[in-house]
C-alpha positions in Angstrom: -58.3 -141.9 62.6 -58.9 -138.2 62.3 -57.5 -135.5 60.8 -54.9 -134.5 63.4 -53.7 -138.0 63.4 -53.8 -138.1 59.6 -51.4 -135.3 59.4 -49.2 -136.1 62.0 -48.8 -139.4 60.2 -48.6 -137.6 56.9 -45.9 -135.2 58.3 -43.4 -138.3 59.0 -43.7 -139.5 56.0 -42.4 -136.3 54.4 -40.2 -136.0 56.7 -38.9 -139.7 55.4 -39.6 -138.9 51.8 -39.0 -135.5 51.2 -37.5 -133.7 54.0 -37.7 -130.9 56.5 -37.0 -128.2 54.0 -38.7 -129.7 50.5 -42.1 -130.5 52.4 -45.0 -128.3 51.3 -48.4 -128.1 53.3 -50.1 -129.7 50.2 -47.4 -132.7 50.6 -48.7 -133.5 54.0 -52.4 -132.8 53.4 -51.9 -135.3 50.3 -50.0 -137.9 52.4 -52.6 -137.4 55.5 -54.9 -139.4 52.3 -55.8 -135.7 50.9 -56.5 -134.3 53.9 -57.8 -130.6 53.8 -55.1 -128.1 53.6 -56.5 -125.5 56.7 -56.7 -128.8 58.5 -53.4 -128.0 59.2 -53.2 -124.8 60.7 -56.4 -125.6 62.8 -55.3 -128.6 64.4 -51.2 -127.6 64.7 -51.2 -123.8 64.1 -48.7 -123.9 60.8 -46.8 -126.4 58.7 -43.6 -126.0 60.5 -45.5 -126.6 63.8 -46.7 -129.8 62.7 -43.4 -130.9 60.9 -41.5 -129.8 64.3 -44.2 -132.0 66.1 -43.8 -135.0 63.7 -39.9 -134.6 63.5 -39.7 -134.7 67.4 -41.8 -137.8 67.8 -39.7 -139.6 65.6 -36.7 -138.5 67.0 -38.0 -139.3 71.1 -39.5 -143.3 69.3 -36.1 -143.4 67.9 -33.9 -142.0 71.2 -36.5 -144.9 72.7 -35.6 -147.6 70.7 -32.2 -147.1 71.0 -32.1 -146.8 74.6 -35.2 -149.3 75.7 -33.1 -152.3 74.1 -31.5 -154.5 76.3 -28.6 -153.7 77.8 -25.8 -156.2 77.2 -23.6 -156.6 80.3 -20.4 -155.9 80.6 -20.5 -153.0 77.6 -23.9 -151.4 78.0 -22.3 -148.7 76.3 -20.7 -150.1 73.8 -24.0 -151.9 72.8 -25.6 -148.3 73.2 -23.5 -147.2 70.3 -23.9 -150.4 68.6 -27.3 -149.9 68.0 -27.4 -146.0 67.3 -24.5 -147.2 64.4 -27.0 -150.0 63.3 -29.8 -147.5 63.2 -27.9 -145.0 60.9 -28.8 -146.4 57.7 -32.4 -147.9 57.8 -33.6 -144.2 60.0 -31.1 -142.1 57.7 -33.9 -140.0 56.3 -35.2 -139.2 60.1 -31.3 -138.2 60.5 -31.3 -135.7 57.7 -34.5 -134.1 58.2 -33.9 -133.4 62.0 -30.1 -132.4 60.4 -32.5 -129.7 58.1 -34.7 -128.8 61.2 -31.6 -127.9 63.3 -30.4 -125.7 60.7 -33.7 -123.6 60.8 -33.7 -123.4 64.8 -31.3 -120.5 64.1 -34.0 -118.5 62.8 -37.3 -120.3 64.3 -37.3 -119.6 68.1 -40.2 -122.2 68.4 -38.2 -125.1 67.0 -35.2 -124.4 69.0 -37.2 -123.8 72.3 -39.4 -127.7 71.2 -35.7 -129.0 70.6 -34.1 -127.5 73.9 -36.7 -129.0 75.7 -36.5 -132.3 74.3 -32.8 -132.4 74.8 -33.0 -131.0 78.6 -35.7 -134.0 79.1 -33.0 -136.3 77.5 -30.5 -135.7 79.2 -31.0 -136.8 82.9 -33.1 -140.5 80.9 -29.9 -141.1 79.3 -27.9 -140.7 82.7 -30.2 -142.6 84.8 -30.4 -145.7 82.0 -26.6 -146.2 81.0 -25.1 -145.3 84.6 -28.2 -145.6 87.3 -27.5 -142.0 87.8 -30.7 -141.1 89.7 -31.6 -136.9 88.7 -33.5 -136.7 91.8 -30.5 -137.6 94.1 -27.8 -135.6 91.9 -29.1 -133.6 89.2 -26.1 -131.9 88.2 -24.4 -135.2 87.7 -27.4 -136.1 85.9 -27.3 -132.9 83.6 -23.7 -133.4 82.8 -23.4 -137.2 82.0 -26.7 -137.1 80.1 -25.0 -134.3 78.3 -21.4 -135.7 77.0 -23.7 -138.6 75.9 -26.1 -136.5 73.8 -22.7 -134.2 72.3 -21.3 -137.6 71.4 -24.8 -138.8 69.5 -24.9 -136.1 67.6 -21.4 -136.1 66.6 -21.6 -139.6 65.9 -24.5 -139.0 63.6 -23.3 -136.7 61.8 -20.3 -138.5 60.8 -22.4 -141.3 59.7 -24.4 -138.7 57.4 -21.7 -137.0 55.9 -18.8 -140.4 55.6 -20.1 -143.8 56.9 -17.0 -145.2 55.2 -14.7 -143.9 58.0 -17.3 -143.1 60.4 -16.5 -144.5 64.0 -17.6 -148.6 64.4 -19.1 -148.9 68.6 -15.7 -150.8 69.1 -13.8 -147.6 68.3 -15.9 -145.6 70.1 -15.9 -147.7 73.5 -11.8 -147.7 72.8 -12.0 -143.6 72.5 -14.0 -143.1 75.4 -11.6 -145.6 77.8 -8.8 -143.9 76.5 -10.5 -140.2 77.5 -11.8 -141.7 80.6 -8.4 -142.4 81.5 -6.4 -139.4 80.3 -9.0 -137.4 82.7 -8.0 -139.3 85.5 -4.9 -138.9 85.4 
């Protein structure tokens, strides 16, 4: 393994151990086993490049897990939110340093352009996997369903990270959403 994938591995384990905000460059290069410290600006540009690119892998692996489990019929959904609840503890650090990288978005337009991006790519995955919405026959549709789904995610995650005691359980969140679904309808 080389450097690049050194630090990249390095990088997520900060990001586990330390965070988005409380990781040096010398943290990764001594994680990446004592990689040289340039090595990171020559093979990612800065520090914040390379913990943006470690933080979004992590969080696309995790959005993949999540989604790339079985579906259990009839409640795909309800399983959906089953296993993004399960996850909450055991990839709580991930949670809190993409929670810290957020935050610095406001002042760090490459972070919130890599993030926008991921989320626009999101979206239409997340319609097409929970409700066969196809984005090449109706994009908008697509766009929009991905989108409540994505809102509710990250709601839902930060609930868990601020009060898992009276966070919602995927049985109250499947009852929420019927109860929505039907108030819209009528």
């Amino acid at each position: 393994m080389g450097h690049r994938e050194q630090l990249m591995t390095g990088a997520k384990r900060c990001l586990q151990e330390r965070g988005y905000a409380r990781t040096t460059s010398r943290d990764i290069a001594a994680a990446a086993n004592n990689a040289p410290v340039g090595t990171i600006n020559y093979h990612y540009g800065s520090k914040e490049a390379l913990l943006n690119a470690a933080l979004l892998e992590t969080l696309t692996e995790w959005g993949t897990a999540i989604m790339d489990s079985p579906s259990e019929r009839p409640e795909p959904l309800r399983q959906m939110w089953a296993r993004i609840i399960d996850s909450q503890a055991g990839d709580r650090p991930m949670l809190v340093a993409s929670t810290e990288a957020f935050a610095q978005a406001e002042r760090a337009p490459e972070i919130r352009e890599q993030i926008a991006a991921a989320y626009e790519r999101a979206r239409p995955e997340m319609a097409a996997h929970l409700h066969g919405i196809d984005a090449a026959d109706d994009p908008d549709t697509a766009r929009a369903v991905g989108s409540v789904h994505m809102a509710l995610v990250a709601g839902l995650t930060q609930q868990w990270l601020i009060d898992p005691d009276h966070a919602p359980s995927a049985h109250e969140m499947a009852v929420g959403l019927r109860v929505i679904a039907r108030r819209l309808d009528e």
